[in-house]
C-alpha positions as MATLAB code, in Angstrom:
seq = 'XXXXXXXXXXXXXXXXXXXXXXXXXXXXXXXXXXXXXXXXXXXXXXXXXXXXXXXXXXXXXXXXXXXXXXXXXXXXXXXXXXXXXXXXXXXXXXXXXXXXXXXXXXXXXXXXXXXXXXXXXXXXXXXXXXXXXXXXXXXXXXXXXXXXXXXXXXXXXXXXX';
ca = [
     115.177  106.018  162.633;
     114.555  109.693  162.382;
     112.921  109.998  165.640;
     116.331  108.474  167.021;
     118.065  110.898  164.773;
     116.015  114.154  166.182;
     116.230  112.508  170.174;
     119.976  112.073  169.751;
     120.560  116.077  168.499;
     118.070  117.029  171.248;
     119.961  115.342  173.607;
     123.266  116.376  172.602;
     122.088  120.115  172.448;
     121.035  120.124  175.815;
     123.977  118.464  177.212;
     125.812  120.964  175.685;
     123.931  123.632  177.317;
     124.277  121.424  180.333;
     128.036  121.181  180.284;
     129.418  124.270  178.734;
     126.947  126.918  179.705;
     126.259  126.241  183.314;
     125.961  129.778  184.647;
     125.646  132.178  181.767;
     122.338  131.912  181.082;
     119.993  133.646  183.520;
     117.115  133.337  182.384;
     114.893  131.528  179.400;
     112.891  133.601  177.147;
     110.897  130.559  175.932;
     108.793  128.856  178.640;
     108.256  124.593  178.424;
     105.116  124.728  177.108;
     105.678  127.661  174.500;
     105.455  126.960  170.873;
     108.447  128.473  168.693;
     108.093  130.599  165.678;
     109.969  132.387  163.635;
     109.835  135.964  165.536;
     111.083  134.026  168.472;
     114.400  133.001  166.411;
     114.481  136.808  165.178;
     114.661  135.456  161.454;
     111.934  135.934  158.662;
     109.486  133.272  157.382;
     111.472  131.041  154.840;
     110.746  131.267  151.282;
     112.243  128.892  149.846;
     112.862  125.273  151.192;
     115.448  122.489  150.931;
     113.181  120.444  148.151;
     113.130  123.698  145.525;
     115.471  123.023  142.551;
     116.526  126.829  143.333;
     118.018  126.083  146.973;
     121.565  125.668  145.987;
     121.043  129.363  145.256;
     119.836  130.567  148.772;
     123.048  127.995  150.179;
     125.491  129.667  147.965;
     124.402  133.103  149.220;
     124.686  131.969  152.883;
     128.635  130.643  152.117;
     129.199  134.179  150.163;
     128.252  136.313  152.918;
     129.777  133.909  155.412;
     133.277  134.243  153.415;
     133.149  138.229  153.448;
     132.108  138.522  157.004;
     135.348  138.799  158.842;
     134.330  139.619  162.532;
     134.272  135.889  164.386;
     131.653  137.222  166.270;
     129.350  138.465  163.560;
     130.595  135.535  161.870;
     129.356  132.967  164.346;
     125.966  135.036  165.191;
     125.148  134.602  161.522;
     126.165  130.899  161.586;
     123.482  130.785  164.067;
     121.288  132.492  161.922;
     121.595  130.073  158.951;
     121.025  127.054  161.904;
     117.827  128.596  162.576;
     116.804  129.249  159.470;
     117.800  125.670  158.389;
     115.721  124.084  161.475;
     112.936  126.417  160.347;
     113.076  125.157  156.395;
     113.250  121.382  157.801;
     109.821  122.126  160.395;
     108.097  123.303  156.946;
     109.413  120.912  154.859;
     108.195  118.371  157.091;
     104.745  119.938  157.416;
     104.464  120.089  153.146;
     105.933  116.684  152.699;
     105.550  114.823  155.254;
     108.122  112.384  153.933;
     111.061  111.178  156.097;
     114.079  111.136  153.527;
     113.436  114.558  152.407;
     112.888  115.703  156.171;
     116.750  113.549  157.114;
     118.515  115.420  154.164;
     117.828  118.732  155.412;
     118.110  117.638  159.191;
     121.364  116.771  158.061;
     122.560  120.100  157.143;
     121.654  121.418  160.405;
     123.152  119.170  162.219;
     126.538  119.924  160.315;
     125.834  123.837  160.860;
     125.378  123.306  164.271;
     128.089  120.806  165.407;
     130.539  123.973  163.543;
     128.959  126.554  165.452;
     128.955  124.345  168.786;
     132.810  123.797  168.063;
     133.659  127.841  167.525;
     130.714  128.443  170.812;
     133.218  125.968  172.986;
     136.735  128.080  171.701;
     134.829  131.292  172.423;
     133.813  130.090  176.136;
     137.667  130.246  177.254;
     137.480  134.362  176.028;
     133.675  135.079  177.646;
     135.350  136.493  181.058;
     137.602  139.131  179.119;
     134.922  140.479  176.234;
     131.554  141.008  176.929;
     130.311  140.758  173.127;
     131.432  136.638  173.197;
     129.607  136.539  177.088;
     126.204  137.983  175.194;
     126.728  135.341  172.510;
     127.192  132.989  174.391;
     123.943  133.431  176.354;
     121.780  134.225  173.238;
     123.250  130.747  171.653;
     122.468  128.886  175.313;
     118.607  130.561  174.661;
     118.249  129.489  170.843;
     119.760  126.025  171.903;
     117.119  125.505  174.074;
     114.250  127.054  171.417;
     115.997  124.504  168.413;
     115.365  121.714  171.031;
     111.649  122.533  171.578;
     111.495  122.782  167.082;
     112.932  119.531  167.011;
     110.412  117.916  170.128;
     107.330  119.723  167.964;
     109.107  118.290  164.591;
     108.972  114.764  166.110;
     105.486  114.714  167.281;
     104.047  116.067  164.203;
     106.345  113.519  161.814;
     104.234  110.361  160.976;
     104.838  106.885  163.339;
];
């Protein structure tokens, strides 16, 4: 069930890629073979993961800062922050635990971060030809879409049968 789960995202993350940002991306930082870490997502080692009692804390920050930042741009770069960090918590998670219901929950939240993000990334694709800043998004998103697909390949192989 939760390889399904993590082949279905994959696949709808690179259609997405496939349908929406034909042409803006020139060229991938991350080769096929290349393992993903942290520096390559431009985020810090998580702390604190999804099964700590104290995580409501570190999810409560996230909504603060995303309710004072008013720039949709900065806004949806940090979104995409918080969806790394998230995939990054639910890779560790899975390599403490091991255990498939606690590894679902916090796929879960991703996925809803990301199908928001994906949603504002699709309204912002109709402005990328008039402001550069939303173009450059737009091609840093199409590069981590493609680095949260090789996390999620990488989270399914090292998952249990």
């Amino acid at each position: 069930m939760l390889k399904i789960k993590i082949f279905l995202i994959g696949f709808a993350i690179l259609s997405l890629v496939g349908l929406v940002f034909v042409g803006n991306v020139q060229a991938q930082e991350a080769t096929a073979d290349e393992i993903i870490t942290v520096e390559d997502l431009g985020i810090e080692e998580p702390d604190l993961l999804p099964d700590s009692f104290f995580y409501f804390f570190k999810d409560w920050g996230r909504g603060w800062k995303m309710f004072f930042t008013f720039d949709p741009i900065k806004k949806v770069e940090l979104q995409l922050k918080y969806a790394d960090e998230k995939l990054i918590e639910t890779q560790k998670l899975a390599e403490k635990t091991g255990k498939e219901e606690v590894v679902k929950k916090a796929l879960a939240k991703y996925e809803k971060d990301l199908e928001r993000l994906e949603k504002k990334a699709k309204k912002f694709e109709e402005k990328a030809k008039d402001v550069p800043e939303i173009d450059k998004f737009l091609d840093f998103f199409a590069d981590h879409q493609f680095k949260h697909q090789k996390l999620l390949q990488k989270l399914e192989e090292d998952l249990p049968p």
